[in-house]
C-alpha positions as CSV (number, residue, x, y, z in Angstrom):
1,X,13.3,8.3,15.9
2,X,13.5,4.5,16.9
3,X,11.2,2.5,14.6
4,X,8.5,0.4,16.7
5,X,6.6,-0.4,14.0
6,X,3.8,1.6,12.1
7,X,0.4,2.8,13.7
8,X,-2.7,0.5,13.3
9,X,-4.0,3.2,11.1
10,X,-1.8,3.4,8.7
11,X,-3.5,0.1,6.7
12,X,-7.3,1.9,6.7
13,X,-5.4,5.4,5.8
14,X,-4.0,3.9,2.7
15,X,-7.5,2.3,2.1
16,X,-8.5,6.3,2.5
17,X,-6.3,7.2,0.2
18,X,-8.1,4.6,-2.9
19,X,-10.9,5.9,-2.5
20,X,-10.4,10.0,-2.1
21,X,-7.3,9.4,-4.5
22,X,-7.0,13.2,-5.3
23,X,-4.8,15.7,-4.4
24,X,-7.1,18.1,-2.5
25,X,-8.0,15.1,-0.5
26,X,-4.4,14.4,0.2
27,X,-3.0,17.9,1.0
28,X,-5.6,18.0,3.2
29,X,-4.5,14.7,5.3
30,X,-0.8,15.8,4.9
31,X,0.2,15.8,8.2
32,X,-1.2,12.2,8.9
33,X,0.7,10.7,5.7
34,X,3.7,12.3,7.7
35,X,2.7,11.3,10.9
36,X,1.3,7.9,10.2
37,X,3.8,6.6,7.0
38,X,6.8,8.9,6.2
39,X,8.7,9.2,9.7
40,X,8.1,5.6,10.6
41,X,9.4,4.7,7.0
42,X,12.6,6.4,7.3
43,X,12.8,5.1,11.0
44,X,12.2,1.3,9.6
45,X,14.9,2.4,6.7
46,X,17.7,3.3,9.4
47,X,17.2,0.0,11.5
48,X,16.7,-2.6,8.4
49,X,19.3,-0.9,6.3
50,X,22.0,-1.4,10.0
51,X,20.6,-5.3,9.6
52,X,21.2,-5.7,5.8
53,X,24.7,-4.2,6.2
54,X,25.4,-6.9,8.1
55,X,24.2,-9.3,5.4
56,X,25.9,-6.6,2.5
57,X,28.2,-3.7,3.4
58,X,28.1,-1.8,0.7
59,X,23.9,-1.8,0.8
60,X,22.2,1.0,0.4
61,X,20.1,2.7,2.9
62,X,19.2,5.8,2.6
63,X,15.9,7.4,4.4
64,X,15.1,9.7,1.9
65,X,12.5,10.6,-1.0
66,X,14.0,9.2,-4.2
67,X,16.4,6.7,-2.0
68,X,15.5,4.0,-0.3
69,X,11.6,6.0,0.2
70,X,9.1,6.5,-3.1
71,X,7.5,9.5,-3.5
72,X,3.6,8.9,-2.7
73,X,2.9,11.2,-5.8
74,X,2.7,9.2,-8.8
75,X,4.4,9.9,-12.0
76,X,0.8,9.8,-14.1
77,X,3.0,11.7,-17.5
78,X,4.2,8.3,-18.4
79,X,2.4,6.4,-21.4
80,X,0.2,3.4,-19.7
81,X,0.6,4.8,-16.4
82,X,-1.8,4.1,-13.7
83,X,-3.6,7.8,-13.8
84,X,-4.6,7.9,-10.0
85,X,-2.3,10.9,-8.4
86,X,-1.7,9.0,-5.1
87,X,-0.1,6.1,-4.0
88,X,-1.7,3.7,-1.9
89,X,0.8,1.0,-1.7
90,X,3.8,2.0,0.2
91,X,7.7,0.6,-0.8
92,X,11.1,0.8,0.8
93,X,13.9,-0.5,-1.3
94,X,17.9,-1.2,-0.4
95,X,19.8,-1.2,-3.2
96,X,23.6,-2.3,-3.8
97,X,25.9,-1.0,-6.1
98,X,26.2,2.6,-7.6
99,X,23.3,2.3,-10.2
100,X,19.8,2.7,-10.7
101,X,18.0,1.9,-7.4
102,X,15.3,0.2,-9.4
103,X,18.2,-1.6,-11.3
104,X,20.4,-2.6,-9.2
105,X,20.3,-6.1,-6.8
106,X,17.7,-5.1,-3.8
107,X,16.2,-6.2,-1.4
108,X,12.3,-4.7,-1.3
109,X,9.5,-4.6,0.3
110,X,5.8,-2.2,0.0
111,X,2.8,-2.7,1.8
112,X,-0.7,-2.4,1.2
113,X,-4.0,-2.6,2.5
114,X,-4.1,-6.3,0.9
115,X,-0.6,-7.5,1.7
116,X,3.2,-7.2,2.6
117,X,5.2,-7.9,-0.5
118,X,9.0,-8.9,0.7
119,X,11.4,-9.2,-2.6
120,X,14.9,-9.8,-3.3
121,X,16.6,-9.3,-6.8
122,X,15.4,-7.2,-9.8
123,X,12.1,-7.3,-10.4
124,X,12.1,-5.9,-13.9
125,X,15.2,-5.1,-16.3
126,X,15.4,-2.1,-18.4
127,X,17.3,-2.9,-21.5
128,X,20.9,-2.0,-20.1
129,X,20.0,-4.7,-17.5
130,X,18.2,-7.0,-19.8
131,X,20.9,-6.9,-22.1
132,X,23.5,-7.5,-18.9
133,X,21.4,-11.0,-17.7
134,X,21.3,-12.8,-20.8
135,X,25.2,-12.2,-21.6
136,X,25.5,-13.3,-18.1
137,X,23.8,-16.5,-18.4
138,X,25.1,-17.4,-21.5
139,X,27.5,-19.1,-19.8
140,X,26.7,-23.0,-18.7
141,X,27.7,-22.7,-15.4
142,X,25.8,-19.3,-14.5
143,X,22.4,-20.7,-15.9
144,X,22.7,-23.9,-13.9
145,X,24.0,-21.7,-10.9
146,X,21.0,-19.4,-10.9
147,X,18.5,-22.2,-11.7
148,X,19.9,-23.6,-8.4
149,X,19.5,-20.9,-6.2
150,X,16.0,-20.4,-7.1
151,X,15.4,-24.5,-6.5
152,X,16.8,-24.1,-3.2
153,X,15.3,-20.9,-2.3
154,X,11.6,-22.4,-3.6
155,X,12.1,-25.7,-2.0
156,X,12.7,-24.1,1.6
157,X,9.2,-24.6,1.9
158,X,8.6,-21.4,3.4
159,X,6.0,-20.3,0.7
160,X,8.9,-18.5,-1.5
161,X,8.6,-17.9,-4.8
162,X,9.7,-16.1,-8.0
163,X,8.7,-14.0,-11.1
164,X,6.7,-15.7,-13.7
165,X,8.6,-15.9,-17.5
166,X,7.5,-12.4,-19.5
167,X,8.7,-13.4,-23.3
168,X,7.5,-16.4,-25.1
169,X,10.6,-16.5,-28.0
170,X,13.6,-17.2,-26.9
171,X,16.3,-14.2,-27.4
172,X,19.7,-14.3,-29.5
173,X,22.0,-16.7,-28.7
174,X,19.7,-19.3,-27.0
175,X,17.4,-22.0,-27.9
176,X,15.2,-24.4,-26.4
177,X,18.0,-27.4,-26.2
178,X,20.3,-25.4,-24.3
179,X,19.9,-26.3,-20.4
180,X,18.0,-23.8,-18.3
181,X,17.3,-21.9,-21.6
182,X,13.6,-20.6,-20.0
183,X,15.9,-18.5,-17.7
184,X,16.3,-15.9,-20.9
185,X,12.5,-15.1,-21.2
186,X,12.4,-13.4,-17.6
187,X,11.4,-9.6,-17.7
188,X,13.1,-9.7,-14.0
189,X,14.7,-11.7,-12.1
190,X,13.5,-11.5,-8.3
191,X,12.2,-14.3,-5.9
192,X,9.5,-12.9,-3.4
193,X,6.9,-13.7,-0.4
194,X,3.8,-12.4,0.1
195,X,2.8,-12.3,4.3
196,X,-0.2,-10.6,6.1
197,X,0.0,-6.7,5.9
198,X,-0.9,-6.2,9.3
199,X,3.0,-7.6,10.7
200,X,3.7,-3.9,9.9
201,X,2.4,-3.2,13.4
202,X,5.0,-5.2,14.7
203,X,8.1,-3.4,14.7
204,X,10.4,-5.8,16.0
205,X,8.6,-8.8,14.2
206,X,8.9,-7.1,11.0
207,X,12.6,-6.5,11.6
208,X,13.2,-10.3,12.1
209,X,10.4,-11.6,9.7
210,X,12.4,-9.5,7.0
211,X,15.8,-10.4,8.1
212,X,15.0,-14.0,8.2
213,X,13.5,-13.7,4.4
214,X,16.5,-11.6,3.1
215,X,19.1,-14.2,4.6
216,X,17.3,-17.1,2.9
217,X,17.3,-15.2,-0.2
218,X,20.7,-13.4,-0.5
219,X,22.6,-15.8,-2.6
220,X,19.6,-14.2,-5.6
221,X,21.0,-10.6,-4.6
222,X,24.8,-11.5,-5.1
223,X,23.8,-13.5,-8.2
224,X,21.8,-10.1,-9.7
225,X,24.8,-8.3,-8.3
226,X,27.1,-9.8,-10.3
227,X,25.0,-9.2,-13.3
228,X,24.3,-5.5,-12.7
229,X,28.5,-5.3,-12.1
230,X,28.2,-6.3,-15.7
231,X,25.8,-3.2,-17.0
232,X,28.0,-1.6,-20.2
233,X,28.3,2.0,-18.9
């Protein structure tokens, strides 16, 4: 299937999907999640994933359930979880490396009635990864390296961005004299952009939109790369 972008209706089926967020409602619409989300999704995967390889080789794209696709069920079992059944935000990730999808160097996006929410990096570190960054950027160099790729990839004045700090106390090994020391109180390290949902529509300005923001932000993904390489198995 070539991707040409998603229907018009996917954005007010999602909205559907807030607010008859059960699972009688849902088996019910089945075949239009299919129809309207999960084939284009895995079409988009197979044409962005043959772009980023260009950018990455060894990139993972995989159209798939539990790959580069999420599962629109949500996990609701997990302490704090968010208790609705259904998912109305949809995300595609590309991950490098062997790892964890979610903790490995990506490049991601999901979309949702409200927005399209374009990311590169890891947006939050279990504690194998956690533990992986701050050894990482321990080091001088590597602090001043990644504080320069996130000055360069905020200063392209393209409305870029990145994660806001998640600790307040700095963690062993670091202090507040050390240059660049606020990089250790990141939960995740990802830079991201935030663009009108409706670009979706658009196959082949999605494509390039995407492209163009992935390019501009891979030095982040071969920085995180490099940390995740690091991951004590």
């Amino acid at each position: 299937m070539e991707f040409s972008g998603f229907s018009p209706k996917v954005l007010p089926f999602l909205d559907s999907i807030r607010k008859n967020n059960n699972k009688v409602w849902f088996e019910a619409h089945k075949s239009e999640y299919e129809n309207l989300i999960l084939n284009p999704s895995r079409a988009f995967v197979v044409e962005m994933g043959e772009h980023l390889q260009a950018l990455e080789p060894t990139i993972n794209a995989e159209p798939k359930i539990n790959k580069s696709l999420y599962r629109i069920y949500r996990d609701t079992r997990r302490m704090g979880a968010n208790k609705e059944p259904i998912k109305h935000r949809i995300g595609v990730i590309f991950w490098q490396g062997s790892g964890k999808r979610m903790q490995s160097s990506s490049f991601y996006m999901h979309f949702s009635p409200e927005e399209l929410y374009v990311a590169v990096g890891v947006r939050w570190f279990e504690k194998p990864m956690l533990d992986a960054f701050r050894e990482y950027i321990k080091d001088d160099a590597k602090r001043q390296e990644l504080a320069d790729i996130l000055n360069k990839i905020k200063g392209m004045g393209k409305n870029y961005t990145h994660l806001e700090k998640g600790y307040k106390r700095y963690p062993k090994g670091f202090d507040k004299d050390m240059p660049n020391a606020d990089l250790s109180l990141y939960k995740g390290m990802a830079t991201y952009k935030l663009l009108d949902p409706h670009l979706i529509e658009d196959g082949k300005a999605l494509i390039t939109t995407l492209f163009e923001i992935y390019e501009d932000m891979l030095p982040l993904q071969q920085f995180m790369y490099e940390v995740s390489l690091r991951i004590e198995v």
